[in-house]
C-alpha positions in Angstrom: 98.2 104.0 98.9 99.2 104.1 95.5 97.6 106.5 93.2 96.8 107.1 89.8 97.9 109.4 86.7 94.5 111.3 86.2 94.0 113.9 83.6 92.9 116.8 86.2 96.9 116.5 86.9 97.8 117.3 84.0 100.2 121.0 83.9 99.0 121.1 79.7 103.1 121.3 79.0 103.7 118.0 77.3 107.1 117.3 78.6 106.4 118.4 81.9 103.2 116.0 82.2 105.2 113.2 80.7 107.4 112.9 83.7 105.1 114.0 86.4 103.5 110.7 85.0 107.3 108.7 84.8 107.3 110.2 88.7 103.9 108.4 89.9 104.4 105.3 88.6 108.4 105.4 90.1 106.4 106.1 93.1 103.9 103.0 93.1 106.9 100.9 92.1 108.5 102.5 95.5 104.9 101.5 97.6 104.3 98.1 96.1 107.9 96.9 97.1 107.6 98.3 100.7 104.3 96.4 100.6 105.1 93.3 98.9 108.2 93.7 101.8 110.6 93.2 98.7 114.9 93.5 99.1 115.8 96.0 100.5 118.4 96.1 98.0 115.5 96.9 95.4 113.9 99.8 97.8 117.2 101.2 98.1 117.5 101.2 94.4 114.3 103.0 94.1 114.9 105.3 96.7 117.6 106.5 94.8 116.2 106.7 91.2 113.3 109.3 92.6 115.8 111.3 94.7 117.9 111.7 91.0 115.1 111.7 89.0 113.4 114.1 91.2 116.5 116.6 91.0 116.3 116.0 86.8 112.6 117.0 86.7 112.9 119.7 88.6 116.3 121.3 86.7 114.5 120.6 83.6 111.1 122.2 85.0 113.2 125.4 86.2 115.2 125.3 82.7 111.9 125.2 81.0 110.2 128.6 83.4 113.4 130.3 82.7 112.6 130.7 78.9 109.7 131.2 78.8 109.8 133.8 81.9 107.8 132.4 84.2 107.2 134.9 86.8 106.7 132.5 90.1 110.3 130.5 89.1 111.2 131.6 92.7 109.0 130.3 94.5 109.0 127.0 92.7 112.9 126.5 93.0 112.0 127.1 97.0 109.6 124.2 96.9 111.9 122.2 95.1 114.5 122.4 97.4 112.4 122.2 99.9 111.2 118.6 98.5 114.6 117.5 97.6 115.8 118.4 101.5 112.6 116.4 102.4 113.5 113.7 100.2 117.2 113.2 101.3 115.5 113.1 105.0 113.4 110.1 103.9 116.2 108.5 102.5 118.0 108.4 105.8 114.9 107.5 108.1 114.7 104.0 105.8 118.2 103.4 106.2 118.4 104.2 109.1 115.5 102.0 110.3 116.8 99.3 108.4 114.2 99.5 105.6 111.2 99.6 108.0 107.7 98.8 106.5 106.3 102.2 108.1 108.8 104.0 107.3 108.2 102.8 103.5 105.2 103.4 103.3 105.0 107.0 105.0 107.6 108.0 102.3 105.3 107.1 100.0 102.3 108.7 101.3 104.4 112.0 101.3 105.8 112.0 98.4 102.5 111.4 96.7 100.6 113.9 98.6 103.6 116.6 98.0 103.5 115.8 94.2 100.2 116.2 93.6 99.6 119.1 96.0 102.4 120.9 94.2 101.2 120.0 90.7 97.7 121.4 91.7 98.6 124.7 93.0 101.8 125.5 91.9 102.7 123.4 87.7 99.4 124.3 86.7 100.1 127.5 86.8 102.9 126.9 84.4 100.2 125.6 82.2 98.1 128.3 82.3 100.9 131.3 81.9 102.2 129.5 78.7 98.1 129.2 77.4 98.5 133.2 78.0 101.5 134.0 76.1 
C-alpha cells in the first residue's frame, strides 16, 4: 500500500514539506522490501533509518514551532512521542517475529496512515499560523 507525495500534503513550510516527502518515500522503500520479501538485513536497516530519521524531523519540526511561537507546540511534541513510542513497538514486533511479511506490511500501513493523518490535521496548521504572522 504504498502511497504518494501529493500537493494537498503539503504544510506550505518548505523545509518541513521537503522531508515529510524524504519520509514517504523511506516509507515505500520500507513496503516494497517487505513485499519484494527482501534481507532482512535491509528491512532492519530501514527500520532503523525512519525510527532516526523520524526523531530528526520531529526535533527539527519542534525547533522550528518554537521560533516562530507556535501555539499548539504541546500537543504536537505529545503526538510525536506518541509516534516515536509507536514506532519503537513496531520495531520490536518485526524482530521479534523474525521479519514477518505481516508484520512488514502492517508497519507500513500505520506509519503511512499516522503520517498523513497527522500532516492533515495537525502540520498544516503550522502552515497556516506562519501565512498569519
Amino acid at each position: 500500500m504504498p502511497i504518494v507525495w501529493t500537493p494537498n500534503l503539503s504544510v506550505g513550510v518548505e523545509h518541513i514539506d521537503a522531508q515529510h516527502k524524504i519520509w514517504f518515500e523511506k516509507a515505500n522503500e520500507l513496503f516494497e522490501a517487505g513485499k519484494e520479501r527482501r534481507a532482512q538485513d535491509y528491512i532492519n536497516t530501514m527500520i532503523d533509518f525512519l525510527d532516526e530519521y523520524t526523531k530528526k524531523h520531529f526535533k527539527d519540526e519542534e525547533a522550528y514551532m518554537e521560533e516562530i511561537r507556535y501555539p499548539e507546540l504541546d500537543a504536537q511534541k505529545r503526538a510525536h512521542a506518541s509516534f516515536i513510542n509507536d514506532l519503537a513497538k513496531l520495531k520490536k514486533d518485526y524482530n521479534e517475529t523474525g521479519g514477518n511479511i505481516l508484520v512488514i506490511i502492517n508497519a507500513n500501513k500505520i506509519v503511512i496512515d499516522w503520517l498523513t493523518n497527522h500532516i492533515q490535521n495537525m502540520d498544516k496548521k503550522i502552515g497556516d499560523y506562519v501565512k498569519s504572522l
